[in-house]
PyMOL Python script that loads the backbone (N, CA, C, O; Angstrom):
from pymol import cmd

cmd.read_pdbstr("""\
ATOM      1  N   UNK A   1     -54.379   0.246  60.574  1.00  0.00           N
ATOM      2  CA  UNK A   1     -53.688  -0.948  60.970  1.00  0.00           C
ATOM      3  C   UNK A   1     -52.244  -0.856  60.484  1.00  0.00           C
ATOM      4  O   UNK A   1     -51.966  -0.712  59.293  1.00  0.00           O
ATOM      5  N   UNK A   2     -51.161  -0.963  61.649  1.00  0.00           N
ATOM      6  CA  UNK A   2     -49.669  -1.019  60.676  1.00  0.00           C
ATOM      7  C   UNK A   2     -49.523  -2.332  60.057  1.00  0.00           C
ATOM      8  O   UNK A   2     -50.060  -3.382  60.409  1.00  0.00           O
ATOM      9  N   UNK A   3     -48.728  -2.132  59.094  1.00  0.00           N
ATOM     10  CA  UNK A   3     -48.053  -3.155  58.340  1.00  0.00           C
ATOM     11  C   UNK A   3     -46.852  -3.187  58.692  1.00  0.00           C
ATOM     12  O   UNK A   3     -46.009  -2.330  58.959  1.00  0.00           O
ATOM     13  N   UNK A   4     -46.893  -4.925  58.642  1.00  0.00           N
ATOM     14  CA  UNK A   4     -45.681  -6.260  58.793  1.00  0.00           C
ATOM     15  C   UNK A   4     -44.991  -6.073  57.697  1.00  0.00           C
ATOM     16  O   UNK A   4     -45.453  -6.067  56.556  1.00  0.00           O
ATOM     17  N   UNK A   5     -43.554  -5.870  58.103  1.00  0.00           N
ATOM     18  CA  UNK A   5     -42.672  -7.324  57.185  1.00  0.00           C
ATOM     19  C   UNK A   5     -42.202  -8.075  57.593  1.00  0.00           C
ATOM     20  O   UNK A   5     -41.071  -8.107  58.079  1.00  0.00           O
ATOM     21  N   UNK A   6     -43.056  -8.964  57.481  1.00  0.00           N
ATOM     22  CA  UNK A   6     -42.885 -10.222  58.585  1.00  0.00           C
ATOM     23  C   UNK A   6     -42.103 -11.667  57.833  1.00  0.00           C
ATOM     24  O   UNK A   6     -42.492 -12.013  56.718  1.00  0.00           O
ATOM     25  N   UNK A   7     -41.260 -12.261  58.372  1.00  0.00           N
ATOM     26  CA  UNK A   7     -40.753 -13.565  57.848  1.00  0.00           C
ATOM     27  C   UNK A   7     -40.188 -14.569  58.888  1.00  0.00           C
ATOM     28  O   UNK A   7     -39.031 -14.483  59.301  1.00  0.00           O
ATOM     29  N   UNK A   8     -40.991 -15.447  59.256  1.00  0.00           N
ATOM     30  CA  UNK A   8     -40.779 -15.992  60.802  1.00  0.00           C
ATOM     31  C   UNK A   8     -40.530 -17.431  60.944  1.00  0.00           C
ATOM     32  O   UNK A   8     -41.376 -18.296  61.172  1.00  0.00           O
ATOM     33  N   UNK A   9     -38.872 -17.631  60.729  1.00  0.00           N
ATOM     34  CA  UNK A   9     -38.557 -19.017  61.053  1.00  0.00           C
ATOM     35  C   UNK A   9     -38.190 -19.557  62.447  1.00  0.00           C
ATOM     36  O   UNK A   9     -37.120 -19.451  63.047  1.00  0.00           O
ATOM     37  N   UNK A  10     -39.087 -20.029  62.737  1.00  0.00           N
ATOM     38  CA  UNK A  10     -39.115 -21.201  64.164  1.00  0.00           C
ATOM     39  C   UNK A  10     -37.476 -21.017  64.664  1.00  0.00           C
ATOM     40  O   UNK A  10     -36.517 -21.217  63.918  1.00  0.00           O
ATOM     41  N   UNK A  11     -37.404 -20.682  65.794  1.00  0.00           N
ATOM     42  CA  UNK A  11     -35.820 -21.142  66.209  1.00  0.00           C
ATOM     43  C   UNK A  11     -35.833 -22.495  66.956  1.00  0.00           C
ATOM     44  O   UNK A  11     -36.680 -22.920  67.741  1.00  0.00           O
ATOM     45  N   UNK A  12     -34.740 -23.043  66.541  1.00  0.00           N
ATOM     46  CA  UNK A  12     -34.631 -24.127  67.545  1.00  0.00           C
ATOM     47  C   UNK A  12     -34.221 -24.499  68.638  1.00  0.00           C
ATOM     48  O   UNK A  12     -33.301 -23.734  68.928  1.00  0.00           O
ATOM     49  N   UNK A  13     -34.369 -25.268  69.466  1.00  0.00           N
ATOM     50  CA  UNK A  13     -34.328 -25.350  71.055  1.00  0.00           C
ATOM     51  C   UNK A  13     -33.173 -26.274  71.299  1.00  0.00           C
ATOM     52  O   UNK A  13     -32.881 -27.084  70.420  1.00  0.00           O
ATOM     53  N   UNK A  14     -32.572 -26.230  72.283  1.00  0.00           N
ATOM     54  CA  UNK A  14     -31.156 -27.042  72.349  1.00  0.00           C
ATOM     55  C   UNK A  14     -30.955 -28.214  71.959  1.00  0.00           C
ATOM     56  O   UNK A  14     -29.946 -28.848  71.653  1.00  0.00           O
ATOM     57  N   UNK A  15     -32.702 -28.570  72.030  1.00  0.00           N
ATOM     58  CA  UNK A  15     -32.586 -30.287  71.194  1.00  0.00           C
ATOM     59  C   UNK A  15     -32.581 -30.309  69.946  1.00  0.00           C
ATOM     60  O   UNK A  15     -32.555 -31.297  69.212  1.00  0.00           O
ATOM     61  N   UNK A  16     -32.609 -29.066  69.635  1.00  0.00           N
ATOM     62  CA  UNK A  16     -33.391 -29.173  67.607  1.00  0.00           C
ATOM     63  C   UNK A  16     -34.195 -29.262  67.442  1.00  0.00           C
ATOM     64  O   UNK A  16     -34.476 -29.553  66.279  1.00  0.00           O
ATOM     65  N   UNK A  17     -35.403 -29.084  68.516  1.00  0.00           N
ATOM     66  CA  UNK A  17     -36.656 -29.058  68.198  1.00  0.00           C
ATOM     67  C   UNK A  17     -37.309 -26.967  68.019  1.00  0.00           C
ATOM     68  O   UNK A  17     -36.893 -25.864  68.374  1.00  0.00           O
ATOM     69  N   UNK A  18     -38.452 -27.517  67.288  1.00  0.00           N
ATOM     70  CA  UNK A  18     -39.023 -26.132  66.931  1.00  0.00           C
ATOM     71  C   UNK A  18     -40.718 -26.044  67.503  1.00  0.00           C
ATOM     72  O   UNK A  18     -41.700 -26.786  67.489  1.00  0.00           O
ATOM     73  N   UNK A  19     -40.459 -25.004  67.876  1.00  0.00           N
ATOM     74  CA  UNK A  19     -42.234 -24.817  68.494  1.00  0.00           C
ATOM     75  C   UNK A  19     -42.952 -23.528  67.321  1.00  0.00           C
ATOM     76  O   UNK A  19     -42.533 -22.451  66.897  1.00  0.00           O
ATOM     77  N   UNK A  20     -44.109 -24.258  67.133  1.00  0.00           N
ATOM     78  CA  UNK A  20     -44.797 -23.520  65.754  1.00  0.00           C
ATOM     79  C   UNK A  20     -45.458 -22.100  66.866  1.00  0.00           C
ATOM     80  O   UNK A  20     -45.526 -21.882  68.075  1.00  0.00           O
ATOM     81  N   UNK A  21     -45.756 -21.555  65.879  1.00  0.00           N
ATOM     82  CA  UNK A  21     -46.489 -20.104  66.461  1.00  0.00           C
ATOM     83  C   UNK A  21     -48.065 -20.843  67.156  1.00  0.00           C
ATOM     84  O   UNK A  21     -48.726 -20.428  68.108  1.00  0.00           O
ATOM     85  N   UNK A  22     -48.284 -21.895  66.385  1.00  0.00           N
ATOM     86  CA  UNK A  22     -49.959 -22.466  66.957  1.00  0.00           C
ATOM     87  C   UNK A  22     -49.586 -23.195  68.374  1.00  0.00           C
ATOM     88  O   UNK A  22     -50.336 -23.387  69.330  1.00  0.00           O
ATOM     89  N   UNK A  23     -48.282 -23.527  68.237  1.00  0.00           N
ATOM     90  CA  UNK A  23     -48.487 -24.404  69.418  1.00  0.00           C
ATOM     91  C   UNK A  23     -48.528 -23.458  70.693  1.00  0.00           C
ATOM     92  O   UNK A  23     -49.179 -23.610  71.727  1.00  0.00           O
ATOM     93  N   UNK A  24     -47.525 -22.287  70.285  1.00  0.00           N
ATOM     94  CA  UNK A  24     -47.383 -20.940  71.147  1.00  0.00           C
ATOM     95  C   UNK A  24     -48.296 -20.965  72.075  1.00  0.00           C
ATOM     96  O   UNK A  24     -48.332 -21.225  73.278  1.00  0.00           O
ATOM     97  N   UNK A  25     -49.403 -20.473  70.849  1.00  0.00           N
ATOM     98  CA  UNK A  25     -50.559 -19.744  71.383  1.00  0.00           C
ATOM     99  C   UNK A  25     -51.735 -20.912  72.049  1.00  0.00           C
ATOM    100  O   UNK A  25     -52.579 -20.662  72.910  1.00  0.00           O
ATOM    101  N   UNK A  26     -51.492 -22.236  71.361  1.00  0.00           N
ATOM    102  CA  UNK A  26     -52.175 -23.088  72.116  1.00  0.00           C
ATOM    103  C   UNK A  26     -51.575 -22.991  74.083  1.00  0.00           C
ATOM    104  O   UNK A  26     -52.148 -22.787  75.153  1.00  0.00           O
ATOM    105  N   UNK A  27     -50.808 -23.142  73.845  1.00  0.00           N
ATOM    106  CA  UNK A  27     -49.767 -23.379  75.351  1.00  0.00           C
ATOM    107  C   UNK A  27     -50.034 -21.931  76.000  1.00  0.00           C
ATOM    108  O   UNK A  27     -50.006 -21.854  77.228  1.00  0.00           O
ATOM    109  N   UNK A  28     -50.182 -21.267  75.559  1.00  0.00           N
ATOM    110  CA  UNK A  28     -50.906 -19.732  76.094  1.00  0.00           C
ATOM    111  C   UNK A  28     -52.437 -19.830  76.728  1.00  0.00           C
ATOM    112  O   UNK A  28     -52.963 -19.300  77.707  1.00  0.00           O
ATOM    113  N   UNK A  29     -52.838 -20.620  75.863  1.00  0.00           N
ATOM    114  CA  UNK A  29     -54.353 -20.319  76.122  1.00  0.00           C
ATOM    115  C   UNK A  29     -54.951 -21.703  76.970  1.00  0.00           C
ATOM    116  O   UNK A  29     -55.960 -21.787  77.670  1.00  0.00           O
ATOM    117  N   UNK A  30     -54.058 -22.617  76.672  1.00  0.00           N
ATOM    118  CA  UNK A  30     -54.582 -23.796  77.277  1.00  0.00           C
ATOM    119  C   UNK A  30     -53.814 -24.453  78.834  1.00  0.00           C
ATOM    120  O   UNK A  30     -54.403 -24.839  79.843  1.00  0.00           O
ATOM    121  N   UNK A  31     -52.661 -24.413  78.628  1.00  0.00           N
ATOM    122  CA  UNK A  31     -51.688 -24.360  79.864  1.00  0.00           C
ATOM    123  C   UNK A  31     -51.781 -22.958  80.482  1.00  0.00           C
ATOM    124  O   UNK A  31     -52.203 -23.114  81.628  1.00  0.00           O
ATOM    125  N   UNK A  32     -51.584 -21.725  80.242  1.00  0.00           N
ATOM    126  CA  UNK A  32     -51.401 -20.698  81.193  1.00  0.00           C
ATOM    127  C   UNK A  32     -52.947 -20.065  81.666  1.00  0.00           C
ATOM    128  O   UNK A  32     -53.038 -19.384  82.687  1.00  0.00           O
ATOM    129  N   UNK A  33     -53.967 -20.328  80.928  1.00  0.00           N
ATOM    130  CA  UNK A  33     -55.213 -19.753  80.903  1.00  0.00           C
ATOM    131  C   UNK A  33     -55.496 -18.945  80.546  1.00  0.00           C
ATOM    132  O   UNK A  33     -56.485 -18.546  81.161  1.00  0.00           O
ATOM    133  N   UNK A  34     -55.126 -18.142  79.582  1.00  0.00           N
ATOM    134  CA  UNK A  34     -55.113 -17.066  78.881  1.00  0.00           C
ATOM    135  C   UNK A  34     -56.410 -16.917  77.879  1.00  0.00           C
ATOM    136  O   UNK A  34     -56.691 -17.722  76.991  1.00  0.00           O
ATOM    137  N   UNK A  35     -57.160 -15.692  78.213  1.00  0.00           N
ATOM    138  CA  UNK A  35     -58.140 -15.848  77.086  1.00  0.00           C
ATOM    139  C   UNK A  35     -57.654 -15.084  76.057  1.00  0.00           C
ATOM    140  O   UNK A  35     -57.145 -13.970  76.176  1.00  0.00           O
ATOM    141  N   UNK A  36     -57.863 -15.868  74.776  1.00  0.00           N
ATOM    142  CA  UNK A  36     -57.310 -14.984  73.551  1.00  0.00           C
ATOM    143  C   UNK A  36     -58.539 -15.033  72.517  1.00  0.00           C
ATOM    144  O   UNK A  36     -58.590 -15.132  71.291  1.00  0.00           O
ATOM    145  N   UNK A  37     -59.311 -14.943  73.323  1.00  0.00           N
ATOM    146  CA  UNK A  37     -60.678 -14.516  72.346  1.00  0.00           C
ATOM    147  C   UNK A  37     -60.927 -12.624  72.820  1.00  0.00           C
ATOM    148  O   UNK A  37     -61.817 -11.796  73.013  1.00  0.00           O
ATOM    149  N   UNK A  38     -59.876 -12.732  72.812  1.00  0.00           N
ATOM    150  CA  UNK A  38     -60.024 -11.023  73.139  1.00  0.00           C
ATOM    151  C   UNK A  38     -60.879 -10.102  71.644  1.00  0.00           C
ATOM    152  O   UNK A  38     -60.679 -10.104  70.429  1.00  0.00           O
ATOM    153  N   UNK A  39     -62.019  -9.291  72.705  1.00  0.00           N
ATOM    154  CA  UNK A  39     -63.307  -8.582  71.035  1.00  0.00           C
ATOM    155  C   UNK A  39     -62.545  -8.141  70.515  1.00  0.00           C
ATOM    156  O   UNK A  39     -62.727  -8.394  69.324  1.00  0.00           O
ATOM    157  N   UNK A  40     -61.181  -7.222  70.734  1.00  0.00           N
ATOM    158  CA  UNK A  40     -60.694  -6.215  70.128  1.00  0.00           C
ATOM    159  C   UNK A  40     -60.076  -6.942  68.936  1.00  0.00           C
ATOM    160  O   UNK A  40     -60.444  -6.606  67.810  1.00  0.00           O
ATOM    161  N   UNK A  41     -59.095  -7.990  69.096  1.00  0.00           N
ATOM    162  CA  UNK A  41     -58.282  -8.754  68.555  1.00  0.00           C
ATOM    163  C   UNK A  41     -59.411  -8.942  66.896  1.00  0.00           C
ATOM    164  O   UNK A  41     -59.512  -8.478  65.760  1.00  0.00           O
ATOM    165  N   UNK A  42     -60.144 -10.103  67.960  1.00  0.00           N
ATOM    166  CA  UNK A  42     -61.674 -10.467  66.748  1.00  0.00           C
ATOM    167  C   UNK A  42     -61.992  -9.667  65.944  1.00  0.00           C
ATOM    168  O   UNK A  42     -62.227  -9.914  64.761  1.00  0.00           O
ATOM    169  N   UNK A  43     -62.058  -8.290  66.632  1.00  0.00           N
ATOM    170  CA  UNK A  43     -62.722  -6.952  65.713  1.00  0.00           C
ATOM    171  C   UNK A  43     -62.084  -6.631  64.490  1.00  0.00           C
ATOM    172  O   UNK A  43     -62.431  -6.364  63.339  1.00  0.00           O
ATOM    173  N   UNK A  44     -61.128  -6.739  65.073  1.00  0.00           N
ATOM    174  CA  UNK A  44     -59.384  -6.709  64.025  1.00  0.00           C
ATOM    175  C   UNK A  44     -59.417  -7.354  62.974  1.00  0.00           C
ATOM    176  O   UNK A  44     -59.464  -6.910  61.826  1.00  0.00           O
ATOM    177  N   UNK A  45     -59.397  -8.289  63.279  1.00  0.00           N
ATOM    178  CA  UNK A  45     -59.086  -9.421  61.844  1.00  0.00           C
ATOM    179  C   UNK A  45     -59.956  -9.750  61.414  1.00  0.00           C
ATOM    180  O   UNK A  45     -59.818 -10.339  60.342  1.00  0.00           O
ATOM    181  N   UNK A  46     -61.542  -9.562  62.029  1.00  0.00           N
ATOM    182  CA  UNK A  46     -63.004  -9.990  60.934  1.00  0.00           C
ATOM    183  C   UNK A  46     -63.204  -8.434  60.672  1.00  0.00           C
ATOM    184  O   UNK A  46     -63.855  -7.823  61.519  1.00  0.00           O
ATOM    185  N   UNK A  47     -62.714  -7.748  59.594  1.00  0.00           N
ATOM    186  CA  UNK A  47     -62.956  -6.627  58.893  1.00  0.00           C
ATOM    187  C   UNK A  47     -64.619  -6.772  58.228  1.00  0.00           C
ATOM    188  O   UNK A  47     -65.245  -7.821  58.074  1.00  0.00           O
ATOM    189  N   UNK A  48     -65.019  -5.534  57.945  1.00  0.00           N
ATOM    190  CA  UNK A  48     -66.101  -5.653  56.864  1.00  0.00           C
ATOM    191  C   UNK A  48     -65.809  -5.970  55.898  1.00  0.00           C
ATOM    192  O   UNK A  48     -66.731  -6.445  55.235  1.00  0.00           O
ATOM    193  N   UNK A  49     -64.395  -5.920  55.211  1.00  0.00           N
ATOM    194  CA  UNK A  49     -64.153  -6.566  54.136  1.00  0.00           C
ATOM    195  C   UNK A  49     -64.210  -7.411  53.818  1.00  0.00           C
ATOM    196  O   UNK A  49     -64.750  -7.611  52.730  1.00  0.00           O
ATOM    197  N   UNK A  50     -63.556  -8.700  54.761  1.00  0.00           N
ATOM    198  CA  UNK A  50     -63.223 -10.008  55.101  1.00  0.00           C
ATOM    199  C   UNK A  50     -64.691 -10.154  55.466  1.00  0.00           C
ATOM    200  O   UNK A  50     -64.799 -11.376  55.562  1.00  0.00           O
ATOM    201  N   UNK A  51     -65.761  -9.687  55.700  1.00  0.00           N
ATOM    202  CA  UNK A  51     -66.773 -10.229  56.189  1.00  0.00           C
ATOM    203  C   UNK A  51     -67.898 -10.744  54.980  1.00  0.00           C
ATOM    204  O   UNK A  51     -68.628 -11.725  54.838  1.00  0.00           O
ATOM    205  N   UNK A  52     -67.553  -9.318  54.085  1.00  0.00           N
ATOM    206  CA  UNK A  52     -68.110  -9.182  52.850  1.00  0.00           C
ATOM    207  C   UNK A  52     -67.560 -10.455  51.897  1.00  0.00           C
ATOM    208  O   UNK A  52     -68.410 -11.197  51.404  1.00  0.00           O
ATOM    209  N   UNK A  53     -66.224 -10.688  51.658  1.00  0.00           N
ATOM    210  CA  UNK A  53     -65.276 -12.120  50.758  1.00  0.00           C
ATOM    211  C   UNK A  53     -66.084 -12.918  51.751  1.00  0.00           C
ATOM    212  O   UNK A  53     -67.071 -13.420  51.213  1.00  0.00           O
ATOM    213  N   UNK A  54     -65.999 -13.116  52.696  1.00  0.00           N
ATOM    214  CA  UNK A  54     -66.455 -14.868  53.488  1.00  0.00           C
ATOM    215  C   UNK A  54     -67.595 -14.757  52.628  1.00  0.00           C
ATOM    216  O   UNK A  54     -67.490 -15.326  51.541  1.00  0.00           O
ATOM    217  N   UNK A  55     -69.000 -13.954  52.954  1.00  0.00           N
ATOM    218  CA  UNK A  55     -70.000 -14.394  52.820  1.00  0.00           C
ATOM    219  C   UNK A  55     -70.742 -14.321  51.192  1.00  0.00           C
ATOM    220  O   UNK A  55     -71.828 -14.780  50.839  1.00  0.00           O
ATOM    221  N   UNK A  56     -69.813 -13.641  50.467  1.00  0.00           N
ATOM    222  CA  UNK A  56     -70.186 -13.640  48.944  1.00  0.00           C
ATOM    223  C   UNK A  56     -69.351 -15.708  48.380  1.00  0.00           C
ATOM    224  O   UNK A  56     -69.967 -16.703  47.999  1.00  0.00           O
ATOM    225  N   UNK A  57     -68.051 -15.529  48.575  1.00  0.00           N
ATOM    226  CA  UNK A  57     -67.236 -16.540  48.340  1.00  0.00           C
ATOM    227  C   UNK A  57     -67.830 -18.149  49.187  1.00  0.00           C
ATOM    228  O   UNK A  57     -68.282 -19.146  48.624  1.00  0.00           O
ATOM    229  N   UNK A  58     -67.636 -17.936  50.577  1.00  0.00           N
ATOM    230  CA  UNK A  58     -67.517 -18.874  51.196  1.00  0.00           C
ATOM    231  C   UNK A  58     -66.034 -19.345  52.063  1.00  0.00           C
ATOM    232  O   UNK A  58     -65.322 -18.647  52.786  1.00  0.00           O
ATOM    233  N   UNK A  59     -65.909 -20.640  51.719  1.00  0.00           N
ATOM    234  CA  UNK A  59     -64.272 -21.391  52.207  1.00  0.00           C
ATOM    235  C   UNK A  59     -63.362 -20.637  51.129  1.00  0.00           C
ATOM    236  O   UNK A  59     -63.920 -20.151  50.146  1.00  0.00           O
ATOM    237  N   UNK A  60     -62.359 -20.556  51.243  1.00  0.00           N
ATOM    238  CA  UNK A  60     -60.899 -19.953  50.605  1.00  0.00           C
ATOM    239  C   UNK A  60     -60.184 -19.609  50.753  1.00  0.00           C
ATOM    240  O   UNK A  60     -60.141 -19.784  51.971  1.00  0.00           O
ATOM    241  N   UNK A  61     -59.023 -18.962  50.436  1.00  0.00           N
ATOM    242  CA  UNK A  61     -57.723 -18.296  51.214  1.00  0.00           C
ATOM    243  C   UNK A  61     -57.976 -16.991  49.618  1.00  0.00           C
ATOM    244  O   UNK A  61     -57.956 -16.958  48.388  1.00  0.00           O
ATOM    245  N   UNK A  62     -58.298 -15.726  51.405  1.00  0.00           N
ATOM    246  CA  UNK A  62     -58.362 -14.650  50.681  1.00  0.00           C
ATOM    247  C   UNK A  62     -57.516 -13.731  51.110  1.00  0.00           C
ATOM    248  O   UNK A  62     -57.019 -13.849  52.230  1.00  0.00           O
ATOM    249  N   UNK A  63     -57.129 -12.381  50.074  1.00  0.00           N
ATOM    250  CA  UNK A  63     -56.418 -11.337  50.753  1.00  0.00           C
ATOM    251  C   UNK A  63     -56.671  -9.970  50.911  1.00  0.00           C
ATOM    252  O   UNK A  63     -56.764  -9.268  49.904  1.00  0.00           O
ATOM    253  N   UNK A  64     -56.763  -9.619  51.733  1.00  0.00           N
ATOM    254  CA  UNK A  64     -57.947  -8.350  52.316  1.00  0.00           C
ATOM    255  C   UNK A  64     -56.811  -7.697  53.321  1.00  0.00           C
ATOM    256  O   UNK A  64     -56.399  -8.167  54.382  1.00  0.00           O
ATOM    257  N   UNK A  65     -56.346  -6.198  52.518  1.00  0.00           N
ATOM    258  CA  UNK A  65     -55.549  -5.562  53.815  1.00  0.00           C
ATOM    259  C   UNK A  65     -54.200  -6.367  53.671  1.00  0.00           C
ATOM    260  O   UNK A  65     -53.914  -6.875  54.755  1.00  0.00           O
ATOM    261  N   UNK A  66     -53.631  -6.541  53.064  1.00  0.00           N
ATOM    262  CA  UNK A  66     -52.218  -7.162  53.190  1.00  0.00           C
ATOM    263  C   UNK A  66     -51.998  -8.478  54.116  1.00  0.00           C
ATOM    264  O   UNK A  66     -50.863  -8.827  54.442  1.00  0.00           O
ATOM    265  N   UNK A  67     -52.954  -9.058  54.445  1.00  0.00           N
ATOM    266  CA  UNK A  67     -53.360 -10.208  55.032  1.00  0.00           C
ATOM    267  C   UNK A  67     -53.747 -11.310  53.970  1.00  0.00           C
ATOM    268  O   UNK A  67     -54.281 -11.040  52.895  1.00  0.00           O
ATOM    269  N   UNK A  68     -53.545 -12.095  54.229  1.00  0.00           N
ATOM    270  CA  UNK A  68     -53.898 -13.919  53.694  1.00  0.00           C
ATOM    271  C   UNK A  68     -54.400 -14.753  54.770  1.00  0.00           C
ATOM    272  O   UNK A  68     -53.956 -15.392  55.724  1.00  0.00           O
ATOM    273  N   UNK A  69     -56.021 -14.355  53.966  1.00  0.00           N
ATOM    274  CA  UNK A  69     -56.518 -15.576  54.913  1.00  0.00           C
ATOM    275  C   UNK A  69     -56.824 -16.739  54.829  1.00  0.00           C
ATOM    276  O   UNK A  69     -56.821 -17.148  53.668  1.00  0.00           O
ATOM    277  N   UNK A  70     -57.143 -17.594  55.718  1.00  0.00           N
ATOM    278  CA  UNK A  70     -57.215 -18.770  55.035  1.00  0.00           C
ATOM    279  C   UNK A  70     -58.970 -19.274  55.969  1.00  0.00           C
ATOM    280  O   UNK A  70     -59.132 -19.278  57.190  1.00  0.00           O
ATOM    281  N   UNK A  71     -59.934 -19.607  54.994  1.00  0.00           N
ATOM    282  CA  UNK A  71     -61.095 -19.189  56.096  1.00  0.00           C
ATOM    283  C   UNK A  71     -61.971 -20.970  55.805  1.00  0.00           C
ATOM    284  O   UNK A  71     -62.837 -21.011  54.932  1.00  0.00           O
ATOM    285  N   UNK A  72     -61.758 -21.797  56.305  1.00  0.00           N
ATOM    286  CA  UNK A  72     -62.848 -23.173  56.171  1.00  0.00           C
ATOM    287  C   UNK A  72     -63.858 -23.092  57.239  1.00  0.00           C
ATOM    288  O   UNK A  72     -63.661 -22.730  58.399  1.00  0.00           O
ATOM    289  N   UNK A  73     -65.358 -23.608  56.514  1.00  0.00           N
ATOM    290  CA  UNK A  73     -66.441 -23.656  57.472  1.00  0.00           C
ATOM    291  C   UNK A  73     -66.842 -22.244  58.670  1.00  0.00           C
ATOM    292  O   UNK A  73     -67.269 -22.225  59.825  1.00  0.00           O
ATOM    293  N   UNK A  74     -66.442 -21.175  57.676  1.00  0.00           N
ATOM    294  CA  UNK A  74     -66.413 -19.860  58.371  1.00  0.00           C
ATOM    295  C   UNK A  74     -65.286 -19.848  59.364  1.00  0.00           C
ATOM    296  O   UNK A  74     -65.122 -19.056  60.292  1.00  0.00           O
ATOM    297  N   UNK A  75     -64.756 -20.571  59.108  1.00  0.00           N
ATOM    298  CA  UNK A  75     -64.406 -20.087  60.447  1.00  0.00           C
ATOM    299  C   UNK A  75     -62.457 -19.768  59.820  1.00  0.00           C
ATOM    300  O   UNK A  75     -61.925 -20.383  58.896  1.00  0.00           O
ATOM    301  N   UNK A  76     -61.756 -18.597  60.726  1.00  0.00           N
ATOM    302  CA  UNK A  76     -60.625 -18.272  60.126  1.00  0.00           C
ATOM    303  C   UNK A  76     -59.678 -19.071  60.533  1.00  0.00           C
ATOM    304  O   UNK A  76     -59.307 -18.769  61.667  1.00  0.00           O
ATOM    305  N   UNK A  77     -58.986 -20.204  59.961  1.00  0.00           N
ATOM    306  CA  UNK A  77     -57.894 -20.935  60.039  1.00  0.00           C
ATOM    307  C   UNK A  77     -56.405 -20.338  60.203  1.00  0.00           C
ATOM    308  O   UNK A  77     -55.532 -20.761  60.961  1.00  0.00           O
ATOM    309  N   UNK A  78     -56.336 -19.376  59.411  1.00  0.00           N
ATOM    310  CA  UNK A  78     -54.285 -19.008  58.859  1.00  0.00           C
ATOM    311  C   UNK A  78     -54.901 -17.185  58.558  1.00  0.00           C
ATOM    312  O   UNK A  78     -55.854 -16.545  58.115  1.00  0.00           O
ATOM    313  N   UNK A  79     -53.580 -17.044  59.161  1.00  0.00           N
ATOM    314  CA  UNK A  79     -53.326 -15.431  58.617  1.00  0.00           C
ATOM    315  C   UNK A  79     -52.457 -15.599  58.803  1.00  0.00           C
ATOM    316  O   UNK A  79     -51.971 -16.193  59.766  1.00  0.00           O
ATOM    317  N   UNK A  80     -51.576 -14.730  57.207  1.00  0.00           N
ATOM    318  CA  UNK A  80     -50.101 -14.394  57.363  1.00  0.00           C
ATOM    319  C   UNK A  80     -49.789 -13.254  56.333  1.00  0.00           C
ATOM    320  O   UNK A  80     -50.089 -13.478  55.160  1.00  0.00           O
ATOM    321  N   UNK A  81     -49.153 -11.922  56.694  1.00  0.00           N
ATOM    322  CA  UNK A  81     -48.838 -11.284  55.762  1.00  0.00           C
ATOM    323  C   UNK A  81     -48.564 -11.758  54.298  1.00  0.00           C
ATOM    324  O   UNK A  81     -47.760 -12.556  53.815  1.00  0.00           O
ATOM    325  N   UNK A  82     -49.438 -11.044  53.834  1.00  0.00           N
ATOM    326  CA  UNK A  82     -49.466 -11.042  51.886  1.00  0.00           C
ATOM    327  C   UNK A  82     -48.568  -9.776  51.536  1.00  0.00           C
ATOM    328  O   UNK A  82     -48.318  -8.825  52.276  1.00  0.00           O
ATOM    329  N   UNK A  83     -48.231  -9.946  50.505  1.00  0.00           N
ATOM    330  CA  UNK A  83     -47.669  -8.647  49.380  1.00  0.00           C
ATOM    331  C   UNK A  83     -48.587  -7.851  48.774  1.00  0.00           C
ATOM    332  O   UNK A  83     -48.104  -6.752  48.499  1.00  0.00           O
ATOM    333  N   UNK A  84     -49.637  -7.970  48.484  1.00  0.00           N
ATOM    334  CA  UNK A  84     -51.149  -7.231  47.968  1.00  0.00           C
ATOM    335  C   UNK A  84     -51.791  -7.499  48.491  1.00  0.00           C
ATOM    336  O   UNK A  84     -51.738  -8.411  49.316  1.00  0.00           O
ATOM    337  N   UNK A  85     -53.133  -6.462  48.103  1.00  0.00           N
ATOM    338  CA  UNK A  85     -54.275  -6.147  49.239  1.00  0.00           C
ATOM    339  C   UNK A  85     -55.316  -6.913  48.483  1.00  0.00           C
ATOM    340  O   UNK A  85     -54.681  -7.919  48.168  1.00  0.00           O
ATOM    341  N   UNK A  86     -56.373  -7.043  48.056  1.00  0.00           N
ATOM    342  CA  UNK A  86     -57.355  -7.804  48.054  1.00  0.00           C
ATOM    343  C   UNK A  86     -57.394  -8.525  46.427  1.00  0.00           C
ATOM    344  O   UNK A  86     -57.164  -7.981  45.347  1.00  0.00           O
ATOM    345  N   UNK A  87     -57.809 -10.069  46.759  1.00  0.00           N
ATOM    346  CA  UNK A  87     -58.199 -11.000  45.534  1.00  0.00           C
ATOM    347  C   UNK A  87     -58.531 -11.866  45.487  1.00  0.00           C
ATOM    348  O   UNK A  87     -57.962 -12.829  46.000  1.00  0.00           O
ATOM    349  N   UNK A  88     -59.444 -11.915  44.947  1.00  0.00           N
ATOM    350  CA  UNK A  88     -60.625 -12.650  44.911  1.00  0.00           C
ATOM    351  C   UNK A  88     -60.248 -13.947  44.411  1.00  0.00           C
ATOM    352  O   UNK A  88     -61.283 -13.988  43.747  1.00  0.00           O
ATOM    353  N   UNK A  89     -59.687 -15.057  44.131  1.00  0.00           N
ATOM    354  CA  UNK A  89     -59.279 -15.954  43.521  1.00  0.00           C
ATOM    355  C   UNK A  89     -59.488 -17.311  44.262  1.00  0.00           C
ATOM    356  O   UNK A  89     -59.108 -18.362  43.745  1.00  0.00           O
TER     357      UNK A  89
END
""", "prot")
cmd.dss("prot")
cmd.show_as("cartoon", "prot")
cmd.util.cbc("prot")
cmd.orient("prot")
């Protein structure tokens, strides 16, 4: 998997308004019809690692792979590049 250095501030739109990355992808998937339940994607980001932290831990924001996740009711909420690879905390 390559690694990000990622740091991503919203630009703003002639009004001064800002569109979040969720709304993006909402407006992708819900206005254009886009399926973004793509397996490959899924395959991607539910690692065996990340599979292994969910189900020992539970809910939390973990970091697995230079990723930060953020995982409630199983299910994955937030990913955003981390600085270190896995911790348990």
């Amino acid at each position: 998997m390559r690694k990000y250095s990622y740091h991503y501030v919203p630009k703003p739109t002639k009004a001064g308004i800002q569109v979040s990355d969720h709304a993006i992808l909402r407006y992708l998937e819900r206005i254009m019809n886009l399926d973004l339940g793509i397996p490959g994607i899924i395959d991607t980001i539910v690692s065996d690692e990340l599979i292994a932290v969910i189900n020992e831990r539970g809910d939390g924001d973990y970091y697995v792979n230079g990723i930060k996740y953020g995982v409630r009711n199983r299910i994955i909420t937030t990913l955003m590049p981390a600085k270190s690879n896995v911790h348990r905390d």
